[in-house]
C-alpha positions in Angstrom: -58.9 -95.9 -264.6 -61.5 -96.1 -261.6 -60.3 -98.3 -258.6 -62.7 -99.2 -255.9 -61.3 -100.1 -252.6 -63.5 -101.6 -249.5 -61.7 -99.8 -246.6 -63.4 -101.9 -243.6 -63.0 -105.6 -243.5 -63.4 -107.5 -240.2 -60.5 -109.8 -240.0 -57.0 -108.5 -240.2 -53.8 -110.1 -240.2 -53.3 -109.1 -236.6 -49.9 -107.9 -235.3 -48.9 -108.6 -239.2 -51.2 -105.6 -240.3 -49.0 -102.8 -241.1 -51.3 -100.4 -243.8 -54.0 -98.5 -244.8 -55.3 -97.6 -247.9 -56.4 -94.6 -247.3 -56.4 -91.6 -249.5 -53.0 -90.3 -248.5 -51.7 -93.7 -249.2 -53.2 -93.9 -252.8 -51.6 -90.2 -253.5 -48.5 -91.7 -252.7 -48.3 -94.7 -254.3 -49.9 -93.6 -257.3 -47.4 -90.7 -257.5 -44.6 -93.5 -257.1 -46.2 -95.2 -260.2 -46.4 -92.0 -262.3 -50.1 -91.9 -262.4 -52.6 -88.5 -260.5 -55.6 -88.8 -259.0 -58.3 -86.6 -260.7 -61.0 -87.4 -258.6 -61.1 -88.8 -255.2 -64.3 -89.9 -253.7 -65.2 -91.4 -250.4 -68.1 -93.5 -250.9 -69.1 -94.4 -247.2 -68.8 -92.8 -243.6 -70.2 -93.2 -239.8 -73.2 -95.1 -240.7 -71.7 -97.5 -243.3 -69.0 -98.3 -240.5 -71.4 -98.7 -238.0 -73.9 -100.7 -240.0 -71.4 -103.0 -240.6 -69.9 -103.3 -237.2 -73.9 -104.5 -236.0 -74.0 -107.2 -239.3 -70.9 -108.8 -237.8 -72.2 -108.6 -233.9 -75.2 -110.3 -235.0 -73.6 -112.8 -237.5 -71.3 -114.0 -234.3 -74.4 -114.8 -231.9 -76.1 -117.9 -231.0 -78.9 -118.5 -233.2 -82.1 -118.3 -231.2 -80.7 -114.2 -230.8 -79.8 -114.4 -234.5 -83.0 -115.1 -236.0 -84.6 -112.6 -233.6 -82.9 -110.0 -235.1 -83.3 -110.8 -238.3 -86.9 -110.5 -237.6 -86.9 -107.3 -235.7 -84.8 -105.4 -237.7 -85.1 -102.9 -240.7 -81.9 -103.3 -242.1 -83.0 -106.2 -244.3 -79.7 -105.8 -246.3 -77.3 -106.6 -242.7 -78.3 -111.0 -243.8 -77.0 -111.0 -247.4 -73.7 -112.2 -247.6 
């Protein structure tokens, strides 16, 4: 079985938030159901966070800035939703 977790999402279900699904999480709760992890991979880091951090700044500001970002920047990928 592969299973594909995003680990990053913007809105949370703030104070009502109480886990992580990180990889210590997984190990447990896969142990729990019987199952081991044979491979373990973390797809995305500091830049991915980061990237995604900008997408959402930009997404929340009038549009006049909006579209002038979407003009000046590389990241081409930061408007698809």
């Amino acid at each position: 079985m592969i299973l594909s977790v995003l680990f990053l999402f913007p809105i949370h279900a703030d104070p009502y938030d109480f886990q992580r699904w990180t990889k210590s999480k997984w190990e447990k709760e896969l142990k729990k159901a019987g199952l081991l992890i044979k491979h373990f991979e973390i797809m995305e880091r500091y830049f991915t966070v980061t990237a995604d951090g900008w997408k959402n700044l930009i997404k929340s500001m009038p549009r006049g800035l909006k579209l002038f970002f979407i003009y000046v920047t590389p990241y081409w990928t930061f408007w698809q939703d």
